[in-house]
C-alpha positions as CSV (number, residue, x, y, z in Angstrom):
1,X,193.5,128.8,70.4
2,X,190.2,126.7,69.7
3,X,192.6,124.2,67.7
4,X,194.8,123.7,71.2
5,X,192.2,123.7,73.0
6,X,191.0,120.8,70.5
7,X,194.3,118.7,70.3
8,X,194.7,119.1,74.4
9,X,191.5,117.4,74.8
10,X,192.2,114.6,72.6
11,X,193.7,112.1,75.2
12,X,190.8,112.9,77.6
13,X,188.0,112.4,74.9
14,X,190.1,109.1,74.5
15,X,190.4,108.0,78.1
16,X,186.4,109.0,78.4
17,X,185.1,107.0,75.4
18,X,184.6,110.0,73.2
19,X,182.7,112.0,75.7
20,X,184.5,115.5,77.3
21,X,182.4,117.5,79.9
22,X,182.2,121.8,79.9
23,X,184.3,121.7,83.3
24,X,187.2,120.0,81.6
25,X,187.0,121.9,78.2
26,X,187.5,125.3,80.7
27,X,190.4,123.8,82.4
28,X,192.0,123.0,79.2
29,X,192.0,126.6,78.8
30,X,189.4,126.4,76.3
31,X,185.5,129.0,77.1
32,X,182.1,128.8,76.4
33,X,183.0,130.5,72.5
34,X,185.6,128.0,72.1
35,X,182.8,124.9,72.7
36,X,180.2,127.1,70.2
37,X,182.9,127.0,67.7
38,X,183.8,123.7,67.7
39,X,180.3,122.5,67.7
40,X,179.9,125.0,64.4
41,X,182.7,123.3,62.7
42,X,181.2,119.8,63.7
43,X,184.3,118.7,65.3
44,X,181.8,118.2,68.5
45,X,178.4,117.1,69.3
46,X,175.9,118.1,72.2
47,X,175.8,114.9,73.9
48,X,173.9,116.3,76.9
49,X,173.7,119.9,78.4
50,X,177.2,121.0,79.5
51,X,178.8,117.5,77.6
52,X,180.4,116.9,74.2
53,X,181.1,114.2,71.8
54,X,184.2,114.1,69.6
55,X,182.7,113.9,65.8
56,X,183.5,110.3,64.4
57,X,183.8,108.4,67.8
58,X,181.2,105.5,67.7
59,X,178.0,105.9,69.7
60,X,178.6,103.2,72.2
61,X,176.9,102.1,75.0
62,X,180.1,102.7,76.8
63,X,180.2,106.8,75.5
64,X,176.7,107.4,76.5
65,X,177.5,105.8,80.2
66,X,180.9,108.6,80.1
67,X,178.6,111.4,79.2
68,X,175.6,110.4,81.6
69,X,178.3,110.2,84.2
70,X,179.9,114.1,83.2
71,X,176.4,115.4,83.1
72,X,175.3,114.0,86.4
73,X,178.4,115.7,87.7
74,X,181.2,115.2,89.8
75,X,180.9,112.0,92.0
76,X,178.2,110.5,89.6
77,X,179.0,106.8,88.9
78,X,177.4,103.9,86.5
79,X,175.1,102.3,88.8
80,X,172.2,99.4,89.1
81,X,171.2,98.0,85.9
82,X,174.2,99.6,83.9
83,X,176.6,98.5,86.5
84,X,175.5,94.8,86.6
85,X,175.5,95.1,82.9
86,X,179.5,96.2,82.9
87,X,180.1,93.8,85.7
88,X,178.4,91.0,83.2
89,X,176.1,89.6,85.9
90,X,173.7,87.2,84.4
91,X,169.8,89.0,83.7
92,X,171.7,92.1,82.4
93,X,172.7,92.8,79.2
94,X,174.3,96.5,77.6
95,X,171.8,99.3,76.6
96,X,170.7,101.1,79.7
97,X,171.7,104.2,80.7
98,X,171.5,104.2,84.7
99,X,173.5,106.7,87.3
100,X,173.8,107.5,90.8
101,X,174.8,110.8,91.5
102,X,175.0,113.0,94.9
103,X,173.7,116.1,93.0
104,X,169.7,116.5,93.1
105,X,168.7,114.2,89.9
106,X,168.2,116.3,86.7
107,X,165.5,115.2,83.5
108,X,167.9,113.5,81.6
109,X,166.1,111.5,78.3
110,X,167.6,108.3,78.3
111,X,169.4,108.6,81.2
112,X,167.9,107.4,84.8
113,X,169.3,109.0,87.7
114,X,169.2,107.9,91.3
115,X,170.2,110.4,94.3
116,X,172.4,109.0,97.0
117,X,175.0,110.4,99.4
118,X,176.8,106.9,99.6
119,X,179.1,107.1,96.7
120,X,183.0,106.8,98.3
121,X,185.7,104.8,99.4
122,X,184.5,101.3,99.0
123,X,181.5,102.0,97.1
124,X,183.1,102.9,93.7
125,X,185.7,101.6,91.3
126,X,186.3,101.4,87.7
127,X,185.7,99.4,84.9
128,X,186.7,100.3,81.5
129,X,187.7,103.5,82.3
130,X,184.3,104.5,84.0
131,X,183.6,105.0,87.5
132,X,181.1,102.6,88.6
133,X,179.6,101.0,92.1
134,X,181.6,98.3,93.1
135,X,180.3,94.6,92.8
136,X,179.0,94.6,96.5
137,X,177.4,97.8,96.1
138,X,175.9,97.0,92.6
139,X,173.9,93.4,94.3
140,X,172.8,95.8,97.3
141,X,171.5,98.3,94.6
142,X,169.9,95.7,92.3
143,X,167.4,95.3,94.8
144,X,165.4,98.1,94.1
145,X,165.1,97.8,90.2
146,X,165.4,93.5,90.0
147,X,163.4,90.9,91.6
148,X,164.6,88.3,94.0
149,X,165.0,85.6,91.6
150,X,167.5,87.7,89.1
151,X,169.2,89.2,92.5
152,X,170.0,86.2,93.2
153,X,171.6,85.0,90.3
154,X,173.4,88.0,90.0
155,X,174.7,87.3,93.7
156,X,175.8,83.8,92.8
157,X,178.1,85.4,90.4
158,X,179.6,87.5,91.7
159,X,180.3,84.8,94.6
160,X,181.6,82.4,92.3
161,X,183.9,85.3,90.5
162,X,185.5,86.2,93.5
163,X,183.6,89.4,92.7
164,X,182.8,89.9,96.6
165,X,182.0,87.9,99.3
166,X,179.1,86.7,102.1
167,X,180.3,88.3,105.3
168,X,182.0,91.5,103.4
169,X,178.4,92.0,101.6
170,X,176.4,91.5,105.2
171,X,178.8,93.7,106.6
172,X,178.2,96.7,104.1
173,X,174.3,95.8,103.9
174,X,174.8,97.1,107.7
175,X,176.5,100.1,107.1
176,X,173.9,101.4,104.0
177,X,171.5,101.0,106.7
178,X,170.1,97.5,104.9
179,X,167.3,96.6,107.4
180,X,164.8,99.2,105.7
181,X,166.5,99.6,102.2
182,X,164.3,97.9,99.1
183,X,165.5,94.6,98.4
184,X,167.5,94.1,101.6
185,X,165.3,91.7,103.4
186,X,165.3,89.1,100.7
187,X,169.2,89.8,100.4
188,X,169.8,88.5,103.9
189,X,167.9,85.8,103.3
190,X,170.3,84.5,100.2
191,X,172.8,85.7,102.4
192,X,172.1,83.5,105.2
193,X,171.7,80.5,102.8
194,X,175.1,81.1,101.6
195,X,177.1,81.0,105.3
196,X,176.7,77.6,105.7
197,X,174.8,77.8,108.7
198,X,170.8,78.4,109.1
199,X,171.3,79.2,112.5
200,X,173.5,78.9,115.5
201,X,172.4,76.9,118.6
202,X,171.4,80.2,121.5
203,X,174.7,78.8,123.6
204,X,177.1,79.5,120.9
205,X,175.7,82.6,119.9
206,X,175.6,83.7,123.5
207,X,179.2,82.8,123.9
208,X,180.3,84.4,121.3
209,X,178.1,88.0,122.2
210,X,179.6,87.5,125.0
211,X,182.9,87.0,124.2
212,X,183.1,90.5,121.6
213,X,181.4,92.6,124.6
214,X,184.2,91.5,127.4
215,X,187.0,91.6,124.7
216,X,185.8,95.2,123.8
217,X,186.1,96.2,127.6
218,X,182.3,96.2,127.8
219,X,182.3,94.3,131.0
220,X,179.3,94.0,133.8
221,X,176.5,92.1,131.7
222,X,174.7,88.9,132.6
223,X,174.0,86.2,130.2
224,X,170.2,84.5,130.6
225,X,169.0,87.2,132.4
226,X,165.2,86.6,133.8
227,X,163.0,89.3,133.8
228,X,160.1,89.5,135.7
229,X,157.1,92.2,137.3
230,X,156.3,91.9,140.0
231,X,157.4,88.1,140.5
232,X,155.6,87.5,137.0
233,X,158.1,85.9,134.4
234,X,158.1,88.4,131.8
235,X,161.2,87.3,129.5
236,X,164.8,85.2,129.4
237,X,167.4,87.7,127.6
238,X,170.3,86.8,125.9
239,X,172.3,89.2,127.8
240,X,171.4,92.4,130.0
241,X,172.9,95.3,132.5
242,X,170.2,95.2,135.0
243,X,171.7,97.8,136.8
244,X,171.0,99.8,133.5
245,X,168.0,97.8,132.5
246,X,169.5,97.3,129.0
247,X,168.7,94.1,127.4
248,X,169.9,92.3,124.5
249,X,168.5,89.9,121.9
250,X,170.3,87.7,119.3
251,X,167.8,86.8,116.8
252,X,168.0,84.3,114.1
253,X,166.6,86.1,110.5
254,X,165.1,83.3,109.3
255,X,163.3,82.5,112.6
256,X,162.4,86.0,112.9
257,X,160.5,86.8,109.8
258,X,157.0,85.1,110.0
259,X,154.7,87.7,111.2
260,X,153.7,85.1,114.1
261,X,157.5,85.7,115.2
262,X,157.3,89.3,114.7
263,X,154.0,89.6,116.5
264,X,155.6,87.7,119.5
265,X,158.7,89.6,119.7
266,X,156.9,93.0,119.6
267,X,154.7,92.4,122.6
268,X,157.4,90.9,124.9
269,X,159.5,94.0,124.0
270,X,156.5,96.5,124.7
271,X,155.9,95.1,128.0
272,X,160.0,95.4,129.0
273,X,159.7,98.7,127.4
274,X,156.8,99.9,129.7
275,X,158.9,98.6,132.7
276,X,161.5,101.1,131.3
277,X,163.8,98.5,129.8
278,X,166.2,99.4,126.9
279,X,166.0,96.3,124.3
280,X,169.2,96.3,121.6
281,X,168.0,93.5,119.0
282,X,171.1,92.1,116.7
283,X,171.0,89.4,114.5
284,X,173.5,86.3,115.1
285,X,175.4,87.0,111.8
286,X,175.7,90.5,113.2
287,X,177.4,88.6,116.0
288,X,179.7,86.4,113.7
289,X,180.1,88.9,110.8
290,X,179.8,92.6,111.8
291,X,181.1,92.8,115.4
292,X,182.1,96.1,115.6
293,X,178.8,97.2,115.0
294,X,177.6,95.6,118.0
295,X,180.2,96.6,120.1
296,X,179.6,100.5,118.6
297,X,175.7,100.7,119.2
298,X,175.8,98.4,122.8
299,X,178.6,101.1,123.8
300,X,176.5,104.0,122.5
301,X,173.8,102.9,124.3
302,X,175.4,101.8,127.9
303,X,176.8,105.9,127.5
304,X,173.7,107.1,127.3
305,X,172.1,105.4,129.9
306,X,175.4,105.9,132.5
307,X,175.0,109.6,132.1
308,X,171.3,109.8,132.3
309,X,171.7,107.5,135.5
């Protein structure tokens, strides 16, 4: 039995770089005596709790990623450093042991574990036979363990490997929720750099705001809409439902960083707040790169506000 067990699980120690996990070993028909067994006749090593080496296969870097990723359990993928190491992006070499896993993080040695619920569809792939976050989601990751500088390099890249791509990578910065993830602020900023464009002039961005609200059948907004209390001027917004008193900005990132600009925008949207306006701020490459964002949160909002009304 223990010797089927053994020659069953040969192909899957194989296909996992030496490395078999507990789960596997019971659906191979094999039991918790089997594993003891085997581990008394040194035909398998502990590689972790719950994970097994096959005696004689080399202690790689590339076996102790397999079992890292069968002890972190099912989802788990190579992630951060490790996975700009396997992707070769430049500043990270083979040797760390790094996984993201959905499970509540465990104490694992060697191994450094990071907790996310992220980990599907796009987000993974693999690379010699182990499942690890994709190029896009590996730079977007690297921003919490590398600094700017080696980000950067590392996005540079994978741009010039058609590894991934500017407006994809804005697009799923957006969707991790980038604006208050480590690392993301600096990201946009390469980001930016790397459209081609610093900025847009406000008429085109206006037009084209414009243009992805009326083709979405959001229909009834004004653009340049002046604000006022009171006959005071209070504000010029790039587009609003005054009817609603929603508002929209379109906000350049680069000329919306210095904590002069920041300080600015903040008190004229306190004072439209206190007059019970409802301010949606996008940045233009939200316009030009992730639309249906846009359309999904200006939509959201104008549904709110109808049935409140």
């Amino acid at each position: 039995m223990a010797s089927q067990v053994h020659l069953s699980l040969i192909p899957i120690f194989e296909d996992q770089n030496g490395a078999v996990s507990r789960g596997q070993v019971l659906a191979a028909g094999g039991s918790d005596r089997v594993i003891a067994a085997h581990l008394a006749a040194g035909r398998w090593t502990t590689l972790h709790p719950g994970t097994y080496g096959l005696a004689g296969s080399p202690d790689s870097w590339l076996r102790r990623l397999s079992a890292a990723c069968l002890w972190a359990g099912p989802g788990a993928a190579v992630s951060h450093n490790s996975a700009a190491a396997l992707w070769e992006l430049p500043g990270f070499e083979p040797g760390p042991v790094e996984v993201s896993t959905a499970r509540r993080p465990r104490p694992g040695g060697l191994v450094k574990t990071h907790r996310t619920t992220e980990l599907s569809g796009l987000q993974v792939t693999y690379r010699h036979g182990l499942p690890v976050t994709a190029p896009h989601r590996t730079i977007i990751d690297l921003g919490r363990v590398a600094t700017p500088p080696v980000v950067e390099a590392a996005l540079d890249a994978g741009l010039c490997r058609g590894l991934t791509s500017v407006p994809f990578l804005w697009r799923q910065l957006n969707q991790l929720g980038g604006r208050g993830r480590p690392g993301a602020a600096a990201l946009r900023l390469m980001l930016v750099d790397r459209m081609g464009l610093s900025h847009h002039a406000e008429s085109v961005s206006e037009t084209r705001l414009a243009r992805v609200l009326t083709q979405a059948g959001l229909s009834g907004g004004h653009k340049q809409f002046e604000l006022s209390d009171q006959g005071e001027f209070v504000a010029r917004v790039d587009y609003a439902w005054p009817d609603l008193k929603l508002a929209i900005e379109v906000d350049s990132w680069r000329f919306h960083t210095s904590k002069a600009a920041r300080r600015r925008d903040a008190t004229r949207q306190n004072r439209m707040e206190l007059l019970g306006w409802t301010v949606l701020r996008f940045f233009w490459e939200d316009i030009f790169y992730d639309p249906r964002l846009v359309v999904g949160q200006v939509r959201a909002t104008l549904h709110a506000l109808r049935r409140a009304a």
